[in-house]
C-alpha positions as CSV (number, residue, x, y, z in Angstrom):
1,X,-11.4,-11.9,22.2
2,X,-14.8,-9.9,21.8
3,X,-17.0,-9.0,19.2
4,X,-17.6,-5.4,18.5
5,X,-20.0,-3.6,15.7
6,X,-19.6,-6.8,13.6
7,X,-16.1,-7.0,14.1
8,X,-14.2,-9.6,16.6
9,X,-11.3,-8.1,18.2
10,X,-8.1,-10.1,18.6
11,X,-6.5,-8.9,21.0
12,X,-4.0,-5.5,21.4
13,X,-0.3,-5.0,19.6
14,X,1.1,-2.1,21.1
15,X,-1.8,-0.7,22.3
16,X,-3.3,-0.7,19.0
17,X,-6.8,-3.1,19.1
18,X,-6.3,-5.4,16.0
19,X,-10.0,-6.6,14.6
20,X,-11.3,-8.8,12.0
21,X,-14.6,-8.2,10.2
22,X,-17.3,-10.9,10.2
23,X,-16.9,-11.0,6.1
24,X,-13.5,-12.2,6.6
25,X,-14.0,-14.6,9.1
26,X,-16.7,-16.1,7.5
27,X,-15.3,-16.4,4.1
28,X,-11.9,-17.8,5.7
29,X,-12.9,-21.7,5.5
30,X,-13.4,-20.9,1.7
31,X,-10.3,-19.6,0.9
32,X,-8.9,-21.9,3.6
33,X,-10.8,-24.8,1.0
34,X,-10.0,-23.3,-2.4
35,X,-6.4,-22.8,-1.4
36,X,-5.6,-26.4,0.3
37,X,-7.9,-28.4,-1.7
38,X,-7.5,-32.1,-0.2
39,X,-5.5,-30.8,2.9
40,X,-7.8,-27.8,4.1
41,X,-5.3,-27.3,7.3
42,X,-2.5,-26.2,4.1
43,X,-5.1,-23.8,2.9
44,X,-6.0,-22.4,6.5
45,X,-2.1,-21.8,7.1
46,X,-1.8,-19.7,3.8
47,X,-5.1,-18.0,4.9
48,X,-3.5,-16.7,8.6
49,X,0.0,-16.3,6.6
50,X,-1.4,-14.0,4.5
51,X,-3.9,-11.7,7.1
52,X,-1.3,-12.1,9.7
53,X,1.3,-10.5,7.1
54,X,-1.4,-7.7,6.4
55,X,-1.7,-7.3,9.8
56,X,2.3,-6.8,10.5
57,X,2.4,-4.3,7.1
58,X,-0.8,-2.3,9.2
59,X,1.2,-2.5,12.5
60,X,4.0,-0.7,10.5
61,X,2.0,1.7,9.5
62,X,0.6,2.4,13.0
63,X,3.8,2.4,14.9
64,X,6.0,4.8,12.7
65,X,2.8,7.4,12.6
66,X,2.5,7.0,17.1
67,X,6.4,7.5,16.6
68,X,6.0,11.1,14.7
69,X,3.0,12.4,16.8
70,X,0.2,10.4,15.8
71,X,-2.9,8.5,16.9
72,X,-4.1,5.7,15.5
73,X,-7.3,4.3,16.2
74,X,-7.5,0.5,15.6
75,X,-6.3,-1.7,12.5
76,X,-8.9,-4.0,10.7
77,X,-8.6,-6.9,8.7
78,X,-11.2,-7.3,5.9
79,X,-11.4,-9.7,2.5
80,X,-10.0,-6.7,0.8
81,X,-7.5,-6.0,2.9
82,X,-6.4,-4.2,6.2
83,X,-7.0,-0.6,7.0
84,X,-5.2,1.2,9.9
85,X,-8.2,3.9,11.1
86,X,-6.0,6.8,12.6
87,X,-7.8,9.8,14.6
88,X,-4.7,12.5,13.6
89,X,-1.9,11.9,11.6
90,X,1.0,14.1,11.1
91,X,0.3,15.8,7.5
92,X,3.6,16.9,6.5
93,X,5.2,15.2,3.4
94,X,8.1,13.7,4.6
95,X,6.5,12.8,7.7
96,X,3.6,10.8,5.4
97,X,6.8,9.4,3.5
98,X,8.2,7.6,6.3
99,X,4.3,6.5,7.7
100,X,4.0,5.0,4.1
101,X,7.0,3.6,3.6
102,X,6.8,1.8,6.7
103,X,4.2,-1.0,5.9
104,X,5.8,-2.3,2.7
105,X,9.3,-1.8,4.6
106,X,7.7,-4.6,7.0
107,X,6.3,-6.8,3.8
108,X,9.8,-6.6,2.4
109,X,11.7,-7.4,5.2
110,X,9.3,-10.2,6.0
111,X,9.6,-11.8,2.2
112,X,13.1,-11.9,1.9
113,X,13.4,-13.5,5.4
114,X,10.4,-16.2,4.6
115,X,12.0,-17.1,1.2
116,X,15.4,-18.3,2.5
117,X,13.5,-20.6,5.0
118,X,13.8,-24.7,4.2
119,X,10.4,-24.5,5.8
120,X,7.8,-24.4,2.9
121,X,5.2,-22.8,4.5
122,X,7.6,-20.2,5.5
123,X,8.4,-19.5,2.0
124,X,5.0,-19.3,0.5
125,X,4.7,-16.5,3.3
126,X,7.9,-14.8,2.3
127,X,6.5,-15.0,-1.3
128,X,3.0,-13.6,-0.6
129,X,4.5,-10.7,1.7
130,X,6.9,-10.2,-1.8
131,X,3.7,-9.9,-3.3
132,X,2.1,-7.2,-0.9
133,X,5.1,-5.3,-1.4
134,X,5.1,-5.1,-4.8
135,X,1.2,-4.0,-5.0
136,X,1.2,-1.3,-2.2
137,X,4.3,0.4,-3.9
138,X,2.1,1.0,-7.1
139,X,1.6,4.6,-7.6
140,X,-2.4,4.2,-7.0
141,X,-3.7,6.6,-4.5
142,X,-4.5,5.7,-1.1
143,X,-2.5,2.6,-1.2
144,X,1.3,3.1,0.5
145,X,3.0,4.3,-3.4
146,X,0.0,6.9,-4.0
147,X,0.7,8.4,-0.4
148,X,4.3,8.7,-1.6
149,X,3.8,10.2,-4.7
150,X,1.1,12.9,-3.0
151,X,4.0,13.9,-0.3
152,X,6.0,14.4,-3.2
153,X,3.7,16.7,-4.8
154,X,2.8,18.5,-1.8
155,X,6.7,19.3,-1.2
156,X,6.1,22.0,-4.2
157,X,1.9,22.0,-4.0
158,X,-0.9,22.4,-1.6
159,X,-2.0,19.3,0.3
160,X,-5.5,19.5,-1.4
161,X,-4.3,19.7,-4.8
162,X,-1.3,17.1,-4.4
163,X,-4.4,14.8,-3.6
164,X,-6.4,15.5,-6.2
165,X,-3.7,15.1,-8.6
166,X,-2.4,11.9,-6.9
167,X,-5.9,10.4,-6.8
168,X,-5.9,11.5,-10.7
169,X,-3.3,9.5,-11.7
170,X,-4.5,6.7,-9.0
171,X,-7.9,6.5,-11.4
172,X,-6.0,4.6,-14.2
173,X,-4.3,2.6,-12.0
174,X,-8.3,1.3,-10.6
175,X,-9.5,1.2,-14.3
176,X,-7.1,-1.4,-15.0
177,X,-7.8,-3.3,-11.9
178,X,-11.5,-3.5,-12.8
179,X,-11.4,-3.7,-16.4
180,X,-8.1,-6.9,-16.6
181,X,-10.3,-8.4,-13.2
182,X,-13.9,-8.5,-14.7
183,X,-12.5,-9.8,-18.1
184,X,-9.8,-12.2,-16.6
185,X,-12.5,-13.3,-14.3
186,X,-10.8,-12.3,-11.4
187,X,-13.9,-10.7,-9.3
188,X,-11.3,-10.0,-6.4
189,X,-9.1,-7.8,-8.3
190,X,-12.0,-5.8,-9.7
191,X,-13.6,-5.4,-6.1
192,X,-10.2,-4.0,-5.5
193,X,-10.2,-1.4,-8.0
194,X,-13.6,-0.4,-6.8
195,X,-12.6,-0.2,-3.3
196,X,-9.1,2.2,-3.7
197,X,-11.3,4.8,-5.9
198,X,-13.8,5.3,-3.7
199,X,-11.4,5.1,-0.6
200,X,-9.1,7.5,-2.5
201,X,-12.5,10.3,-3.1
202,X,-13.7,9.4,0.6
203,X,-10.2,10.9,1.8
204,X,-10.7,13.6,-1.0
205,X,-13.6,14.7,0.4
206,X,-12.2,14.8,4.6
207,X,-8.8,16.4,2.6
208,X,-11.1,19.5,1.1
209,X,-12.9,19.4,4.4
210,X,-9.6,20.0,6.2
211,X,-8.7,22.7,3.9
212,X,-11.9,24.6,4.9
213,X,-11.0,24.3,8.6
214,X,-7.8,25.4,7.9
215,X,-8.5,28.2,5.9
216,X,-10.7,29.5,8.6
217,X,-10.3,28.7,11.7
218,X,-6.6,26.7,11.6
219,X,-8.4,23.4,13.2
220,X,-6.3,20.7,12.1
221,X,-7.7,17.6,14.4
222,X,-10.1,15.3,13.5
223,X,-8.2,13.8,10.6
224,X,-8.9,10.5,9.5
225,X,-6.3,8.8,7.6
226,X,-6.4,5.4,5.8
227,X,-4.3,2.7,4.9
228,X,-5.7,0.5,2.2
229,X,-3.2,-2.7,2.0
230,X,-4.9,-4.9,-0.7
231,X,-4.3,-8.7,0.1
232,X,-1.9,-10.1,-2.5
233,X,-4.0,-12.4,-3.9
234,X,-5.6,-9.4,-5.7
235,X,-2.8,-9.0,-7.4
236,X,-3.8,-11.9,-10.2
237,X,-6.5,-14.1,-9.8
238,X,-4.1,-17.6,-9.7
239,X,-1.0,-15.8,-8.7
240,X,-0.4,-18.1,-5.8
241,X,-1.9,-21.1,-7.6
242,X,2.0,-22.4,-8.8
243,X,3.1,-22.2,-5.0
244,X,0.7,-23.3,-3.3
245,X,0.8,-27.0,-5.5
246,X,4.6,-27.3,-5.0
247,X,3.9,-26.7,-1.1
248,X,1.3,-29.5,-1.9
249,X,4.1,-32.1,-3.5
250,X,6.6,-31.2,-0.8
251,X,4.0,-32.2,2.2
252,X,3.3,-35.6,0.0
253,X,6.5,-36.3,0.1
């Protein structure tokens, strides 16, 4: 392990350098606190279920893109979520289907395994990768549903305007995250919100920039792709609250 531009790297999957941002680890022992109250060890295994299960839904990502001819950078872990920074990435639409597909595929997979398990921390981790699932499959541009729905538009549109039309339908989707976060109190979700509309006009803007290329000279490298996976915590501010006390009764009795 080694620290890089405020980042500590873990270690490599695949090839693939996995980091972790200094924000994260240093807000880990709160979450680790919040979450396991009296037993803070509790709340530091739900902490590394969930990142470690953001980290697997990345890798899916990352592997199925390598598989159809891309190249992917690194994958980060933030508070927000994970992000899989990829240098080219194949650009047709059912290529993009597959890459996208691939990450909640893994969260899926994962949740129906960890929720069968007698363990219980197994279980909460089945049930939070349930819960990643179910968010990333939202039709909110860039997370994994809003890449699906631009491919589909781009089968019968240009690229360009099957993003701008995914990242307008995307835009209600983040109004609701901020406005039901900031009035439910729920700063996390709202941050959210924040975070997939700007990362949705940030790829806008490298999108038209690709177009331009295109149009005049063909260049197609240089693409930077992103995969926003918002931890599932965002999903409601006490979602895991119920869980996370039952897992507390089981290990006092």
């Amino acid at each position: 392990m080694r620290f890089e531009n405020n980042t500590l790297i873990l270690g490599n999957a695949f090839g693939i350098p996995i980091k972790v941002s200094m924000t994260l680890l240093i807000l880990s022992p709160l979450l680790a606190l919040h979450w396991g109250g009296n037993d803070p060890l509790l709340g530091l295994a739900i902490v590394i279920g969930i990142f470690s299960s953001v980290a697997l839904h990345e890798l899916g990502h990352a592997l199925t893109a390598i598989k159809l001819g891309g190249h992917v950078k690194d994958i980060e872990l933030g508070i927000l979520g994970g992000v899989a920074r990829m240098s080219y990435m194949p650009s047709q639409p059912k290529q993009e289907i597959l890459i996208a597909l691939a990450g909640p595929a893994v969260s899926l997979a994962l949740g129906l395994i960890g929720i069968f398990m007698a363990n219980p921390i197994l279980f909460i981790i089945g049930v939070i990768n349930l819960l990643l699932f179910g968010f990333n499959i939202l039709p909110c541009f860039p997370m994994d549903g809003g890449r699906v729905l631009r491919a589909a538009f781009a089968l019968k549109k240009s690229r360009l305007d099957a993003t701008r039309l995914a990242i307008r339908i995307g835009k209600y989707f983040c109004i609701v995250f901020v406005v039901y976060g900031l009035f439910s109190f729920n700063l996390f979700l709202a941050l959210i919100g924040g975070y997939i509309y700007m990362a949705g006009q940030q790829e806008l803007r490298m999108v038209m920039m690709e177009h331009q290329a295109n149009h005049f000279s063909g260049f197609r490298d240089g693409q930077i792709d992103v995969e926003v996976s918002p931890p599932p915590y965002a999903r409601g501010g006490d979602a895991l609250n119920p869980l996370i006390e039952r897992l507390k009764k089981l290990f006092r009795n």
